[in-house]
N, C-alpha and C positions, 0 to 999 in steps of 0.2 A: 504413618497414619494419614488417611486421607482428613486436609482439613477444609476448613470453610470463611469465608471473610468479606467482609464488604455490608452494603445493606441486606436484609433479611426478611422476609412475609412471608408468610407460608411455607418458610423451607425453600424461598429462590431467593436469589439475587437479582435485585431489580437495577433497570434500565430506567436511565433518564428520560422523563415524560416532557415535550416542550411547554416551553412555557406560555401561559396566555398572551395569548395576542400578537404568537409566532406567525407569519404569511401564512396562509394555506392550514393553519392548524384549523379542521373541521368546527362547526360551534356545538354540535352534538352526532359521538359516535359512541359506536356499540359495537359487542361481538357475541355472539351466543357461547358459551363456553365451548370448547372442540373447534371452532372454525377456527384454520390456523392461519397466519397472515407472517410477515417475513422477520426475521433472525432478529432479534432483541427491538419489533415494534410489540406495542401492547393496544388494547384499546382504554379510554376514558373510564369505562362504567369497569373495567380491571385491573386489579393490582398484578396477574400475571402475564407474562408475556409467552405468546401462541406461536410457536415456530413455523417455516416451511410454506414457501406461497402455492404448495400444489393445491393446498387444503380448498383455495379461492373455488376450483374446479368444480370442488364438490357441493359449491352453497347454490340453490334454485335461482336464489333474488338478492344481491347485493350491491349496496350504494359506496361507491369507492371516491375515497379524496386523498391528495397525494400534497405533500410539501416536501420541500428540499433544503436541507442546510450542508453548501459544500457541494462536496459529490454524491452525499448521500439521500438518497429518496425513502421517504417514508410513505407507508399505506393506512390508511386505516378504514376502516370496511363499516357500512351498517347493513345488517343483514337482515334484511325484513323476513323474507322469505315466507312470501303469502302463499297459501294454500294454491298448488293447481287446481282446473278445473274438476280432475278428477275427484279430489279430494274436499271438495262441497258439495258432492254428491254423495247422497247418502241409499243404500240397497235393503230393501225389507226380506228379500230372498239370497241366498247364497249355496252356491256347491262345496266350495270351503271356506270355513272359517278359523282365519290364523289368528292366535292370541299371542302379540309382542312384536315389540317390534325391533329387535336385536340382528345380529346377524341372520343368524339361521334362521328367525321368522321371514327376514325380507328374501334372502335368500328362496325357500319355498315356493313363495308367490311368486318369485320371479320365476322359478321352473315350471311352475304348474302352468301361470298362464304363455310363458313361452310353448307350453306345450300342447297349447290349444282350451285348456279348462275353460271355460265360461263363468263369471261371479267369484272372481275370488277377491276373499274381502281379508284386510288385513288389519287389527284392531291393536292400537297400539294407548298404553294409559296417559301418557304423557308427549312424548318426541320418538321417533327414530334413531336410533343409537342411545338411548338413556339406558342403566343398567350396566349390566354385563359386557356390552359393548364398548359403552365411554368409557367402562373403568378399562377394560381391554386399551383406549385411546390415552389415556392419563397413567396407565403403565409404561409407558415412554412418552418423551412426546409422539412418538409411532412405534409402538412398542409387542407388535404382532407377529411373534416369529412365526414364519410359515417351514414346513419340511416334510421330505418323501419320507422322510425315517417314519416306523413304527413297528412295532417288537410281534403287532399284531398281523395276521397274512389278509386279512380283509383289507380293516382298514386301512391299507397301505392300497388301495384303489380309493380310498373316499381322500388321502390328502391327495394322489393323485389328479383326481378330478379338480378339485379344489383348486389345486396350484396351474393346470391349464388355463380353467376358467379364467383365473386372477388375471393372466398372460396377455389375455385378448379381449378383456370387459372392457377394458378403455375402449379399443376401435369400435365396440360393440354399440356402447350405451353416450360416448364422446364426455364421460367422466373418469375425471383422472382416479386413480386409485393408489399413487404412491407407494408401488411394489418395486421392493429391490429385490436382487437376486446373487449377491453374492459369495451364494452356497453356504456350507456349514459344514463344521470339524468336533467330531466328537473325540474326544483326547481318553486317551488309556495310560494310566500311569503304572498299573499292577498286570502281572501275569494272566492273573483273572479276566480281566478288562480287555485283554486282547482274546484269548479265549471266547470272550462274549463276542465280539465284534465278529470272530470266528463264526463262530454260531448262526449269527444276522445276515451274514454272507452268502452263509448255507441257503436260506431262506428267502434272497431276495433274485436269486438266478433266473426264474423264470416269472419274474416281474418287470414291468415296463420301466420300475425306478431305477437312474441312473444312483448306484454306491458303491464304493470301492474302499479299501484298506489300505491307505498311504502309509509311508516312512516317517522318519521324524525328519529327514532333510528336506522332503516335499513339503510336511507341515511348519517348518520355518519359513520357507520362503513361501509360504501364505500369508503368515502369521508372524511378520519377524520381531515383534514385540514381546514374545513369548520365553517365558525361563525354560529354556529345553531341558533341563537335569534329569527330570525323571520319566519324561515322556518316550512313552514304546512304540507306541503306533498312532496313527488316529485313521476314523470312522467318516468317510467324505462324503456329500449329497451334493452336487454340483445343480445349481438352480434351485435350492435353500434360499431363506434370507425374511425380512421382513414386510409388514405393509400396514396402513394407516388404515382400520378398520372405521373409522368415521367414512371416510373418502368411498372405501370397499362398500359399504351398507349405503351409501347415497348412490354410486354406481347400480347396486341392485337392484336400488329403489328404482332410479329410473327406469332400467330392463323393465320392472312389474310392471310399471307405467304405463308402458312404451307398446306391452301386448295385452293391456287392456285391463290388470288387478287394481282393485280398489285397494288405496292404504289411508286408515282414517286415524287419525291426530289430533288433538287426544280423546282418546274415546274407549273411559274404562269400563270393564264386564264387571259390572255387577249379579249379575248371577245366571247361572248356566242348567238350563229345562231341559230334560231329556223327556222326548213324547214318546208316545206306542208305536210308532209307525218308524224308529229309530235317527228322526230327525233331532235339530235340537233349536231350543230359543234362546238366544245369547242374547243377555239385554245390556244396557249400556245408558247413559243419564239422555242420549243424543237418540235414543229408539232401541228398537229391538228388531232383530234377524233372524231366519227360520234358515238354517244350515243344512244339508245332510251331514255332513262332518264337521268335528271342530278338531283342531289341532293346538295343543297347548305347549307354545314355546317362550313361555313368560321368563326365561332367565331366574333369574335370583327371587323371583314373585311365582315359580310353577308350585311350590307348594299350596300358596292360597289360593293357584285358581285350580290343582285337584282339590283342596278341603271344601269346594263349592257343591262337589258331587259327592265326598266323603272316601274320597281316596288321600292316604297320607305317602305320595310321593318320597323316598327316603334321601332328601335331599341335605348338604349340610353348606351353608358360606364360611369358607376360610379366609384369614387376612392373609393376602402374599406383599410382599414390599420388594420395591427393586431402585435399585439408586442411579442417579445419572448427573454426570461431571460437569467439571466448563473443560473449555479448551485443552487440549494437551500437544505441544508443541510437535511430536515423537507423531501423531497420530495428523496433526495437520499437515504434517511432512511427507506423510503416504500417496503416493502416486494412482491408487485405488482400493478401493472397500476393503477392510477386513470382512472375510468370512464370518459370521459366527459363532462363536466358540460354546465350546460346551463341555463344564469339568465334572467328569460325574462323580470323580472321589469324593472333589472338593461342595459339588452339589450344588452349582451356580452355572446359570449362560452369563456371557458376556458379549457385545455386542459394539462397532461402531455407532454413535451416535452427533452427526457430521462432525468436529475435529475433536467430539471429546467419547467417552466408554461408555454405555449403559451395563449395567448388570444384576442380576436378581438371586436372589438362593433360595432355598427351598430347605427348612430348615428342620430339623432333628422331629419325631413327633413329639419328644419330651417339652418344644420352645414353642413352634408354631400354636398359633394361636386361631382356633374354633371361634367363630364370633357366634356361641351357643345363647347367648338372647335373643336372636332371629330365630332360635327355633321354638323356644319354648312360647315366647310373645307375637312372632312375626316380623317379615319385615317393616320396620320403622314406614309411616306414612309417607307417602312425598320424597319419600329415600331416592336417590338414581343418580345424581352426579356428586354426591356426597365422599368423602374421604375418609377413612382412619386417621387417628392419629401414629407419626411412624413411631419407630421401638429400634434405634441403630443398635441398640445392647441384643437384641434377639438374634440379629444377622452380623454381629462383629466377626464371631470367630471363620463365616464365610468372607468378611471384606478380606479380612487377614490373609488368607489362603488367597483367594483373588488376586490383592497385593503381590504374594510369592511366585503365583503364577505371572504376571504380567507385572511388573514390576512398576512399569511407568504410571501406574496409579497410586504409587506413593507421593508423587506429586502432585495430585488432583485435587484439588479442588468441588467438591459436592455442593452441583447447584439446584437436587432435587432430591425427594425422595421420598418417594409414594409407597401407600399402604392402600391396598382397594381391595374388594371380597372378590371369589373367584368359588363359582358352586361348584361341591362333588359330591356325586355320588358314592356309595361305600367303597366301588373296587378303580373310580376315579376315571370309568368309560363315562360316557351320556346313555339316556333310554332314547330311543328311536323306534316308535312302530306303533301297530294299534294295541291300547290296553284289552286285557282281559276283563271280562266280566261288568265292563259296560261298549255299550254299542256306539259305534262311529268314534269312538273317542281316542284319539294320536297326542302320541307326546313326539316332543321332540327337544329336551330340557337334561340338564346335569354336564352342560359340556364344561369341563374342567379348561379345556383350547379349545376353544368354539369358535374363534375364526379360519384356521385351518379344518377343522369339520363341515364347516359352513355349506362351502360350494356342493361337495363331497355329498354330504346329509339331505343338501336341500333339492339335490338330482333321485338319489339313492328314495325317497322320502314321496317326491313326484311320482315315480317311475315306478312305486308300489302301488300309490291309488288308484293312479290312471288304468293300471294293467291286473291288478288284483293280485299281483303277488310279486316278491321283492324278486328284484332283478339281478343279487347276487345273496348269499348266505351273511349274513353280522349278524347270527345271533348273541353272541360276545355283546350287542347293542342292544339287545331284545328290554324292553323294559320290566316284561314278563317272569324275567331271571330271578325278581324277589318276591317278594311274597307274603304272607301275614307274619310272617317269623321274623321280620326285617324291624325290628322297632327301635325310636329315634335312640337307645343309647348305644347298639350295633350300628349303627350307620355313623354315627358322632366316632365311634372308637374305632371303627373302621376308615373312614375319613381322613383322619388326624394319623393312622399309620400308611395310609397310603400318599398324600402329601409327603410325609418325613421319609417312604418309601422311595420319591421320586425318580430317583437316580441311583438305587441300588442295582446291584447286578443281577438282570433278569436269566434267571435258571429253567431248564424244564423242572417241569413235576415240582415246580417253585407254590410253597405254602406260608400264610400270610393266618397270623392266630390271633390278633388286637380281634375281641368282639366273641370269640368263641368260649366254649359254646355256645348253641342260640337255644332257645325252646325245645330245637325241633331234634331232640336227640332218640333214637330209638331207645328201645327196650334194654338192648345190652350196652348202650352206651358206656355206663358203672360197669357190669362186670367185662370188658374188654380195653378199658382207655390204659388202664397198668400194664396189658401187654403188647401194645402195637404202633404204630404209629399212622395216628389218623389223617385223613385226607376231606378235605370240607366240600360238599358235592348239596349245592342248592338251600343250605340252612343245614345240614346234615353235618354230622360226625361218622364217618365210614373207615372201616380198616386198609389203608393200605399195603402194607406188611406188618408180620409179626415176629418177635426179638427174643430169644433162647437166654436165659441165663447164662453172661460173660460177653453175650453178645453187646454190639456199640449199639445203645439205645437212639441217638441224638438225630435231630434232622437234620441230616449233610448234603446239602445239593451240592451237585456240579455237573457238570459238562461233558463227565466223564463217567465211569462204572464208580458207585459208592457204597457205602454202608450196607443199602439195602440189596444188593445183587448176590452174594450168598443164601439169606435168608429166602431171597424171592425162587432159590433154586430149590432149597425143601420143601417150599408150599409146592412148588410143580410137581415134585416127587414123590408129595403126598397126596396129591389128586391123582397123579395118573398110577398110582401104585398100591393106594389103600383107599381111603377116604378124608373126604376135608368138609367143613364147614364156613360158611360168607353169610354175612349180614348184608342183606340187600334189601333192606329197610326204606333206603333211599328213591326207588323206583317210583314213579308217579303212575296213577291206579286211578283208572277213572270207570265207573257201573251205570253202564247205560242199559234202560230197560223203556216200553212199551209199544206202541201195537204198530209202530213204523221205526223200529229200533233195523229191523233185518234191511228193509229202504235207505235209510240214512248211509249204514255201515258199510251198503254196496257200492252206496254212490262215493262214498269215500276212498275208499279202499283197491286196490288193482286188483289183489288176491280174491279168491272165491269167499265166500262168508261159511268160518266150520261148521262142520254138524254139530248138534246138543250132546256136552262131555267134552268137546274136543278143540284142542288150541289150531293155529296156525301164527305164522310169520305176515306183515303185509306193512303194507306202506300205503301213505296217502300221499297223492302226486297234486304238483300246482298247475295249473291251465297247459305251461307249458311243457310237463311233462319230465319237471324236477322233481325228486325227491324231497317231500315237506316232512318226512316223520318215518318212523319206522315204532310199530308197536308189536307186542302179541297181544293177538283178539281171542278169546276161550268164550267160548257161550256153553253158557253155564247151566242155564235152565230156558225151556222155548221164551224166544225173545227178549232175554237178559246176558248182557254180556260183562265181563270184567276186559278191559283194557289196561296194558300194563306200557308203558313206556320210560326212555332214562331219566335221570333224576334233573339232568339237565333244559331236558325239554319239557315236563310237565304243564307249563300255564302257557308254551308257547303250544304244546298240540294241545290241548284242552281249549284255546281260545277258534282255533281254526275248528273245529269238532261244532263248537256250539253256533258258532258264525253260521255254518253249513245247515246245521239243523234250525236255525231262524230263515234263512234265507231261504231253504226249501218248504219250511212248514209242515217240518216231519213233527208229527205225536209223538213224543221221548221225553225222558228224563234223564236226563244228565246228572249226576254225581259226581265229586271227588272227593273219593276218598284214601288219599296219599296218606294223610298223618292218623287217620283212625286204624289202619293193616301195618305189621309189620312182614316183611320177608326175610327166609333162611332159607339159603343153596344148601343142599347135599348132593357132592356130588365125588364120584371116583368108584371104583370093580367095585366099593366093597358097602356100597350106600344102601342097595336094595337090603341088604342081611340088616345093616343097621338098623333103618324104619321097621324093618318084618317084625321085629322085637315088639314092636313098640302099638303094634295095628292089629287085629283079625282081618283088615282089610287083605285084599291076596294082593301082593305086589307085583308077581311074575310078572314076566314079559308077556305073556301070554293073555294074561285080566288084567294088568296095569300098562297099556300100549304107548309106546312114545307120541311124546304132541296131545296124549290123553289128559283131562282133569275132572278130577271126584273130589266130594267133599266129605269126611272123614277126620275121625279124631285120631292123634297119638297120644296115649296115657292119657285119655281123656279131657282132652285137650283140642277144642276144634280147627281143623284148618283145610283150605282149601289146597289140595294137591296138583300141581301141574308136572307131567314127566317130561321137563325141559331143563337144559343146562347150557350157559353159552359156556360153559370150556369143553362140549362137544362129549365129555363121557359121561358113563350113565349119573343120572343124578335127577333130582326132582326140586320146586322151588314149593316152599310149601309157605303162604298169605293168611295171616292168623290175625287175632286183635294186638293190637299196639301191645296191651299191659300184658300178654300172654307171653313175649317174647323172652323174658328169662327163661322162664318154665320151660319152657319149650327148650330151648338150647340147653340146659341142663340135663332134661329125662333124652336128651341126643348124645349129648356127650359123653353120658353114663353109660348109655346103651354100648357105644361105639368102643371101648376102654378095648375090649376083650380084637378088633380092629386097628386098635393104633390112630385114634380119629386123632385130629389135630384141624385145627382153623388153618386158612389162607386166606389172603387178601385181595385189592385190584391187582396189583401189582401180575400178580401168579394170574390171575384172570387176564389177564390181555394175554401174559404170554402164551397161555390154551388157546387164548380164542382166535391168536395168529394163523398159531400152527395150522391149526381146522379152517383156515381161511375165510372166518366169519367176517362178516363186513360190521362196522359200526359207524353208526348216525354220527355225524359231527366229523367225520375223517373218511370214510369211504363215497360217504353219501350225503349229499347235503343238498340246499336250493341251488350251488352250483353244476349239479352231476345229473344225468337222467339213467334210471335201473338200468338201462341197456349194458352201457359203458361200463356201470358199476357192476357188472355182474349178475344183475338178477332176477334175472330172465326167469327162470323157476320162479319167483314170489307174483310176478305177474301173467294177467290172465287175461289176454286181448281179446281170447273170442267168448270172455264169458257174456250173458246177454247185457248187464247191468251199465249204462254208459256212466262209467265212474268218470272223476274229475282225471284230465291228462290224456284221456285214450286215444283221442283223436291225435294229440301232439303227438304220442309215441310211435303210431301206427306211421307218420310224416316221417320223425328221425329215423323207424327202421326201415322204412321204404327209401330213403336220401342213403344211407347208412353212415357207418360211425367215422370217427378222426381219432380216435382213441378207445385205448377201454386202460381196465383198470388190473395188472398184475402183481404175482408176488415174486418178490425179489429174494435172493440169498447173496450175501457178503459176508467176507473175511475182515473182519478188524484187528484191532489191537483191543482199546483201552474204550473206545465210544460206542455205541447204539445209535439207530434210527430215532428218532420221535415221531417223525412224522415234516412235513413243508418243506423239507431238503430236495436240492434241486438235483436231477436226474442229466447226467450229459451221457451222450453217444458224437464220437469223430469230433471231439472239441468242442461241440454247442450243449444248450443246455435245450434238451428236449421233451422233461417233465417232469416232476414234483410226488414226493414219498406223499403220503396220508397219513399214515401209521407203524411203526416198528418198534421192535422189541429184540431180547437178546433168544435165541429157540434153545432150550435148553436140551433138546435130542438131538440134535447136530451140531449143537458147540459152535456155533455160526451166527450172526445175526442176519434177524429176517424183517422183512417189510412189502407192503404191498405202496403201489406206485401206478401212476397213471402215465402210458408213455402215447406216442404215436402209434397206430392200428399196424403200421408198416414194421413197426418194433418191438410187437408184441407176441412175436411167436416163442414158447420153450425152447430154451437153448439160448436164446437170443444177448449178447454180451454187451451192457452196458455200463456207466460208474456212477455212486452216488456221493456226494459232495458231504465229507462228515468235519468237522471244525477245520478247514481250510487245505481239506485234503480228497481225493479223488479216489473213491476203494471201487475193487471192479467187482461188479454184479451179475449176476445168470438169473431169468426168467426162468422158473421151474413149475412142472405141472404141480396146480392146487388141490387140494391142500396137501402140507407138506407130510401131517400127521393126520389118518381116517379116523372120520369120528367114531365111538365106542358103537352107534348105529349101522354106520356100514360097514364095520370090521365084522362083527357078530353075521350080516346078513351073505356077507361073503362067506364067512365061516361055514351057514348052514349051505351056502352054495358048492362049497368044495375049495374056495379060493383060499388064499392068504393074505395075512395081515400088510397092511404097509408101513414102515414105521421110520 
């Protein structure tokens, strides 16, 4: 058991303070909390002692006096640190205005006016690094692990960036920032655990981050403190490690400084005016400022400064605690740094902390503790360098383990041990970007590690304003992603399992149920949850497969082919062989109508705008000629359209749609209505006969055309009919009222008996939508890809008259031409699948990255499409794709693998034959 002895305050062991009227002892000194000063000195006005003389670096203005007893020199510091010039000046005008002054707030200002912005003003209520930051600084006494790892494929450019930056802000700004780097070892003790690491591997090939999958003999002689018994492998990031985020945020400070951003101290918003003209007035007790933008990164305070505008951010502060030693002989004995460790069984980092450990755990969701009076009250006034009190009975059974792991901290000694809030969001990302549904308005708030986001965020974040659209795809970040459905006791229960989550074993097609259901359950929700197993898609309950009587009902992830890959082979069997039915309820549906609805939609849009009855495919592109969105447009009656997009992206393309229609000063109305329609697919040979039943409507192919839509009742029942199916065979999506949706599936079901209908789920839908080589948003196509590459060259229309957004850009890349495009692959496995972000080698290098795969059930093969080099993308062309730390060879084959039910038929009437 780690014990504790000697004098005690707060949980430390204090250092002898000299005595009055020692030479040299100052007659009055001070330290502002966080400025650190050298190894067991403290200042006067504190009972704690402030480690590490980098910290001096980062203070503006400090008066230093020194006494000596012996050989030892003591410091002690007064740190007036009067405002710069800048900072007693005060701006009645701004181009942005940041709220906080935290990492990622300084961070911002720092990028934006590095980047030329003019007026950026940055309002902070208190100090610079108070909040979120300080507790980030009082979680160690440096206690900021920085790392390339992340399980996400974006974000691994935002720590990316982040950890460069950190590299070279010293030469930059001549402020130390007290970044070490000596890497980081995530430990596998289980079969699983290496498996995962497998996975990651996959995943980071064609990234600039340096990772690799060491032995346990490498991992000793990293780490040789370590209980080897049960460790398999570990997870390496070379240039990992720590950094003093007081030190970091005063570095950044300066950068802002330096090209010209206001950062004003203390200077709280009191209330935030949004005018007609989409400016805003941010007032403050010190004046008021007329913005075009505000940006809200108020840390642990961004909920009450959205409740200014009347948005309830779904934010929640949890207590995290992490403890830290004195001395340990074994570790002062080390000739250089330990790495970082990281146990994810055990669900703790541990860390050198100079000759003694730091280490933190992340505890069960049944222990971790919600500090749920900040949500219901707020946070406490004047709150920011304030502490928990700690709870070692919360985290014992992690010291325990810790202990086992690393043994030499059964001798230790506990000379700290901090409890501080740390905000999350429900699925424990940050929001980053512009909100929906009010103008000019950025968050940039919910960072769970928001010093490692910092850099990353506050470039990613610039680099959107300045240029109107994000300069790489995190939607995963979109703040957009929740929505009215998102209420404080789903964000609390979701919170509190993703915390306790922290360190569990990341799966594909990995599902998380603290909080579920939410509101936002369709129609069949009750009659479908007893036979399938659902998949949660934006507040939603959706089927991903369905389970046969004797079948394994249970959720079993892995790595590998599971429970569900039989069942997922009958739903395919049943669409392309009879008929099937999908609840597609989930899809966001937005109704734009009047007298500049045809105007707007051009300018948006690549594709031609359909005639009245009739859908199409299209896409709305960004300046530079990326793919921002993929919908189907149906207009529906002259100058009214229905817009149908994924469930994923709903508030994120509804907010760019409305943007467009203010900035242009198109006459429209705008709708959504997502949660008032439900959607049902019918689709497979035998759907037309089904509905015929059910309509005097004439279905043929002939009066019912594909890409056609009417509105029509079945069994008297209204719905709007669309002849579209993304699993490519015949089928129709039919858009009803929400409460219609039983009825409806029922007088279908009935119909179908004499058929053999039977439901299917995502699951069976992707693997359709492979085979037919349909592209989908989020994996084919994103803000990183442009249609060219992507394939979709048909949905776009370069010489229609309308100068929609992107034309000019595309018209550039296809004149420059491509470095890539975007193919499908077949491979031979065993036991695995594609997901998708697996890295692609050809002649030993890694030469590009899957999007999406699935297992093809008409070839018994697994398929995936893959973005390679233009020079590598002919049919035929033989490459390998990287599946849990193995190398399967792959063939480029002409697309699609399987003709849709459209062009099979049109061959047919041609004389042709099927392809199958």
């Amino acid at each position: 058991m780690l014990r504790s002895g000697g004098q005690w305050l707060r949980g430390l062991r204090l250092p002898r303070f000299p005595p009055r009227g020692t030479p040299g002892r100052p007659r009055s000194v001070c330290s502002r909390e966080g400025v650190r000063i050298s190894k067991g000195f403290r200042c006067q006005d504190s009972p704690i002692p402030i480690p590490l003389p980098s910290r001096l670096l980062a203070v503006s203005s400090v008066s230093i006096r020194r006494w000596s007893v012996g050989r030892q020199t003591q410091v002690y510091i007064r740190e007036g640190n009067p405002p710069s010039s800048a900072e007693t000046q005060w701006k009645d005008r701004a181009e942005t205005v940041i709220i906080g002054g935290g990492c990622v707030g300084v961070s911002l200002a720092y990028h934006l006016a590095k980047a030329g912005m003019k007026d950026v003003v940055l309002l902070e209520k208190s100090e610079l690094t108070a909040g979120s930051t300080w507790h980030a600084v009082r979680k160690t006494p440096q206690n900021c692990l920085t790392t390339y790892f992340h399980p996400g494929i974006n974000l691994k450019k935002i720590h990316y960036y982040s950890i460069k930056l950190y590299e070279k802000l010293e030469e930059e700004t001549g402020q130390a920032v007290g970044f070490h780097q000596p890497g980081s070892i995530r430990i596998a003790t289980t079969p699983v655990r290496v498996d995962e690491f497998k996975y990651q591997m996959t995943r980071t090939g064609w990234h600039a981050t340096e990772q690799y999958i060491i032995e346990p003999e490498k991992i000793q002689e990293m780490f040789p403190l370590l209980n080897m018994n049960k460790i398999l492998a570990g997870l390496y990031n070379p240039g990992d490690g720590h950094i003093d985020p007081y030190s970091l945020t005063m570095a950044l400070a300066a950068g802002a400084r330096k090209y010209g951003a206001l950062l004003k101290y203390p200077a709280l918003v009191t209330s935030l005016k949004p005018r007609s003209d989409g400016t805003w007035d941010v007032e403050t007790p010190q004046g008021s400022v007329r913005a075009n933008r505000i940006v809200n990164a108020a840390g642990f305070w961004a909920r009450e400064v959205g409740k200014m505008i009347g948005l309830e951010h779904p934010l929640i502060p949890v207590q995290h605690q992490y403890v830290v030693t004195s001395s340990i002989p074994e570790v002062k004995a080390l000739k250089r740094e330990l790495p970082v460790l990281r146990d994810l069984e055990g669900s703790f980092y541990l860390r050198q902390e100079r000759d003694g450990l730091l280490f933190g755990p992340y505890e069960s969701q049944e222990k971790m503790k919600v500090q749920d009076t900040w949500v219901t009250n707020g946070v406490p006034p004047g709150f920011g360098k304030e502490l928990f009190e700690s709870d070692l009975d919360r985290i014992m059974e992690h010291i325990e383990i810790a202990m086992e792991m690393v043994p030499v901290l059964k001798k230790a000694d506990i000379i700290n041990v901090v409890n501080g809030p740390i905000t999350y969001s429900p699925d424990i990302l940050p929001m980053v970007g512009p909100h929906q549904g009010v103008r000019n308005y950025w968050v940039a708030v919910g960072f769970g590690y928001g010093i490692i986001h910092a850099g990353g965020v506050g470039k990613y974040l610039s680099d959107w304003i300045l240029h109107g659209e994000p300069p790489f795809d995190l939607i995963e970040l979109d703040p957009n992603r929740y929505g009215k459905w998102t209420t404080t006791q789903y964000t609390e229960a979701k919170a509190r399992e993703s915390y306790g989550f922290n360190n569990i074993v990341g799966y594909p097609k990995e599902e998380r149920f603290a909080g579920r259901p939410t509101q936002r359950v369709s129609g069949l929700y009750k009659t479908l949850e007893s036979k399938c197993s659902m998949g949660f898609h934006a507040g939603w309950e959706q089927p991903h497969w369905f389970y046969k009587p004797g079948q394994d009902t249970g959720y079993r992830p892995s790595f590998r082919r599971t429970n569900w890959f039989e069942p997922v082979g009958s739903e395919y069997k049943q669409v392309m062989q009879r008929v099937g039915v999908i609840d597609l309820s989930p899809f966001g549906k937005f109704n734009i109508k009047g007298q500049d609805s045809i105007r707007l939609l051009d300018h948006l849009f690549a594709n031609v705008i359909p005639k009245v009855g009739f859908t199409n495919i299209s896409h709305m592109l960004t300046p530079k000629g990326r793919v921002y969105a993929e919908l189907t447009v149906s207009h529906q009656s002259p100058g009214e359209f229905l817009l149908v997009t994924g469930s994923g992206s709903e508030l994120h393309d509804l907010r760019w749609i409305e943007e467009e229609a203010v900035r242009g000063r198109y006459d429209v109305e705008i709708k959504n209505v997502t949660d008032e329609f439900g959607v049902l697919g019918v689709a497979g040979p035998h759907a037309r006969k089904v509905l015929q039943k059910l309509t005097s409507e004439d279905l043929s192919d002939d009066a019912f055309k594909f890409l056609q839509t009417k509105s029509l009742k079945f069994s008297n029942i209204p719905v709007t009919a669309i002849r579209i199916s993304y699993t490519g065979e015949l089928g129709w999506e039919l858009y009803h009222r929400r409460e219609d949706s039983a009825a409806l599936y029922d007088v279908i079901m009935n119909a179908g008996q004499e058929e053999g209908i039977d439901n299917f789920g995502t699951y069976a839908m992707n693997a359709l939508r492979l085979e037919k080589a349909f592209r989908a948003w989020g994996s084919e196509m994103n803000c990183d890809t442009n249609p060219l590459e992507a394939g979709l060259e048909y949905f776009v229309k370069l010489n229609k008259p309308a100068d929609f957004i992107g034309k000019e850009a595309l018209k550039q890349i296809r004149a420059k031409g491509l470095t890539r495009r975007l193919v499908c692959l077949t491979l031979a496995t065993d036991d695995v699948d594609p997901e998708g972000n697996e890295s692609v080698w050809w002649n030993g290098k890694v030469v590009g990255n899957t999007t999406s795969g699935s297992y093809s059930y008409s070839i018994q093969k697994s398929l995936a499409f893959a973005y390679v080099p233009i020079e590598l993308s002919q049919v035929g062309q033989q490459v390998e794709v990287e599946l849990l730390g193995r190398n399967y060879p792959a063939t480029i084959i002409q697309e699609p693998l399987v003709l849709t039910e459209q062009t099979r038929n049109q061959l047919q009437k041609n004389g042709g034959k099927d392809k199958m």
